[in-house]
N, C-alpha and C positions, 0 to 999 in steps of 0.2 A: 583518770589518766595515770598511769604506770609509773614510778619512777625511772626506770629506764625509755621506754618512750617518751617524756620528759627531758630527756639526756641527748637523746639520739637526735629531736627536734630542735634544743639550743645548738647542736654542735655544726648541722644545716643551718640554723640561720647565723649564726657568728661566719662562718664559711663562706655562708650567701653573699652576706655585709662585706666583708674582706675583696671577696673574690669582684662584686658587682659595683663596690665604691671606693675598689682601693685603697680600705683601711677602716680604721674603727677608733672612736676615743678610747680613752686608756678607763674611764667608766663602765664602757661596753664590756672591753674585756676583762676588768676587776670582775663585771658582776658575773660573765663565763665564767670562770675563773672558781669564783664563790659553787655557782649553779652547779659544778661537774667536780667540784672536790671530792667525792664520795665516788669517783666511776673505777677504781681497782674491785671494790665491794660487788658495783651490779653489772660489770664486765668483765673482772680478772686481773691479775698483775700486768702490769701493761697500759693497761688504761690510762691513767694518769698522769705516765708519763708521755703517753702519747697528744693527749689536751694540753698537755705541757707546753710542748712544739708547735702546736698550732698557736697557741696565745705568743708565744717568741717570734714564729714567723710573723705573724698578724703584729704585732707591736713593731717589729723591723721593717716592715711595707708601711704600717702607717705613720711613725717615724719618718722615713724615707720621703712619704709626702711631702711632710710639713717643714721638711728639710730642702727640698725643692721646692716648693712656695718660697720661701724667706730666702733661694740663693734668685729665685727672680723679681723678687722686689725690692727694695727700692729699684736698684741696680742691677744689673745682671753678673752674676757671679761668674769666674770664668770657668770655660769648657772643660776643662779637667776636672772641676768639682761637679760639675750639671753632672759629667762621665760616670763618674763615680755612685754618685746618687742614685742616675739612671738603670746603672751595673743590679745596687743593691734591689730597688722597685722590681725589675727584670725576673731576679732569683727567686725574691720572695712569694712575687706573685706567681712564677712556673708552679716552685712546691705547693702552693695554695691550690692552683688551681688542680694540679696531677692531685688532690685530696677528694674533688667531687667527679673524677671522670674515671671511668673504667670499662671494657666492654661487656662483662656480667653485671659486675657493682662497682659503686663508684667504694676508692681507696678507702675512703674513712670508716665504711660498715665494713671492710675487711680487718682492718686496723683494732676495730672494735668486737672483733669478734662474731658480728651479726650476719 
């Protein structure tokens, strides 16, 4: 298997993860993170910073979670912070998910050049 093929298939399932469980340990995306450091080299300038934003958005939605877990338990936090929370899960997950849909290709093999 290719190193770019490689590349293309972490950045679909870290995407996948995100987009289908609403977020990702912060391990998940260290080890993305790790895996795709080299993607300026087997995609072009651009690349990198573009994996970049996906681990930022991805860390800010799953963040966002566990920020929302802990305002509903013990107690219920109030409405303006749930609001808040909700706001951010909302954004995070639109840009995620506008990464894997497109009506030729989905964003991210455009993004990457492919």
């Amino acid at each position: 298997m290719t190193k770019r093929f490689q590349m293309v298939r972490n950045v679909r399932g870290v995407l996948g993860t995100l987009v289908c469980w609403g977020g990702a340990t912060d391990e998940q995306l260290e080890q993305f993170w790790e895996e795709t450091s080299t993607a300026d080299v087997i995609f072009g300038p651009g690349a990198t910073a573009y994996l970049h934003e996906i681990v930022f958005h991805g860390k800010r939605l799953s963040d966002a979670g566990v920020s929302m877990r802990k305002a509903l338990q013990p107690r219920v936090a109030p409405q303006p912070v749930r609001a808040e929370i909700a706001e951010i899960k909302r954004v995070e997950m639109h840009w995620l998910t506008e990464q894997i849909m497109g009506k030729e290709k989905p964003l991210y093999m455009r993004r990457l050049g492919l």
